[in-house]
Legacy VTK file of the C-alpha trace (Angstrom):
# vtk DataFile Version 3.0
C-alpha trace
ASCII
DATASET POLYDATA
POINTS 76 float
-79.234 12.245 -41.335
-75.719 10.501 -41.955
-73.468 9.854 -39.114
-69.860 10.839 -39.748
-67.541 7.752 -39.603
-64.410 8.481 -37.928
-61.303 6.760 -40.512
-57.890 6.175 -39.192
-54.765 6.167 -41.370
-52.641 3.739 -40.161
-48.490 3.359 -40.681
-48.214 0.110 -42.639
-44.225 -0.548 -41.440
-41.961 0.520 -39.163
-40.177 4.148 -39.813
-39.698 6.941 -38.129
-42.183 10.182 -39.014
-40.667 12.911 -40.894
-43.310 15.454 -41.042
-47.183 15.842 -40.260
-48.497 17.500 -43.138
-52.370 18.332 -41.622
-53.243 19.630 -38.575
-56.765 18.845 -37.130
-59.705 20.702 -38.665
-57.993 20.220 -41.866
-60.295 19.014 -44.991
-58.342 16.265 -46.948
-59.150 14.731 -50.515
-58.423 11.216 -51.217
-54.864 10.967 -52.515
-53.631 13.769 -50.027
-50.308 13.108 -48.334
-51.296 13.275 -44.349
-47.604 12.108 -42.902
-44.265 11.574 -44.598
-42.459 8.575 -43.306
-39.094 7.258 -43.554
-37.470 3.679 -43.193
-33.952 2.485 -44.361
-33.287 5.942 -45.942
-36.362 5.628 -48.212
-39.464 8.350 -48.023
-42.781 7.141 -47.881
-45.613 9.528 -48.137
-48.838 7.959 -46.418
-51.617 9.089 -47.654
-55.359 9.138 -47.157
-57.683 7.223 -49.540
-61.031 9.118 -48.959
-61.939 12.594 -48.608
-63.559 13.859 -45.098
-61.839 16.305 -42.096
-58.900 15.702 -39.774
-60.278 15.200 -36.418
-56.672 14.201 -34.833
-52.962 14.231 -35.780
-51.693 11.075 -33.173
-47.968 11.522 -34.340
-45.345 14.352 -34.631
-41.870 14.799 -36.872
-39.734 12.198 -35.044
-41.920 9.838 -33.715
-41.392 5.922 -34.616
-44.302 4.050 -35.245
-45.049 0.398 -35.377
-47.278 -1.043 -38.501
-50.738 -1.180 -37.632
-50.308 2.551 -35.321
-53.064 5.216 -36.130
-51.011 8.484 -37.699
-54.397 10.491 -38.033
-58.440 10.063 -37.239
-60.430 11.965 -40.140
-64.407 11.973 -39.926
-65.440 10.714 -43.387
LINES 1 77
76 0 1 2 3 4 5 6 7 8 9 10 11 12 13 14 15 16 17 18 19 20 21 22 23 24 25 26 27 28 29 30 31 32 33 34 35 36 37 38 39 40 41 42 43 44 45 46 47 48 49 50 51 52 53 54 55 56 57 58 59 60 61 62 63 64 65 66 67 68 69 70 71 72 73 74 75
């Protein structure tokens, strides 16, 4: 039996989070846009590069996260 891996998706600048577009429990393909972000007036979807289920959301619209933070866990 295969053991889930838990993946995070991590913010690769600073910005501030415009909105959380999964909520845990949520089954995501790779490709899927998990959190928008936004720096110097520019919009940066983030998305998630293999397919699994959100196990946590770590961020909400209007939170300001540092490169390298975890946005969302999903269990590959």
């Amino acid at each position: 039996m295969a053991r889930e891996q838990v993946a995070e998706v991590v913010a690769e600048m600073v910005a501030n989070v415009m909105s959380v577009a999964v909520a845990p429990g949520d089954a995501v393909a790779a490709g899927d846009t998990v959190v928008l972000l936004e720096s110097m007036k520019m919009e940066i979807p983030v998305l998630v590069e293999f397919a699994g289920t959100v196990r946590a959301v770590k961020v909400a619209p209007g939170d300001v996260v540092q490169e390298g933070d975890v946005l969302v866990e999903v269990l590959r």
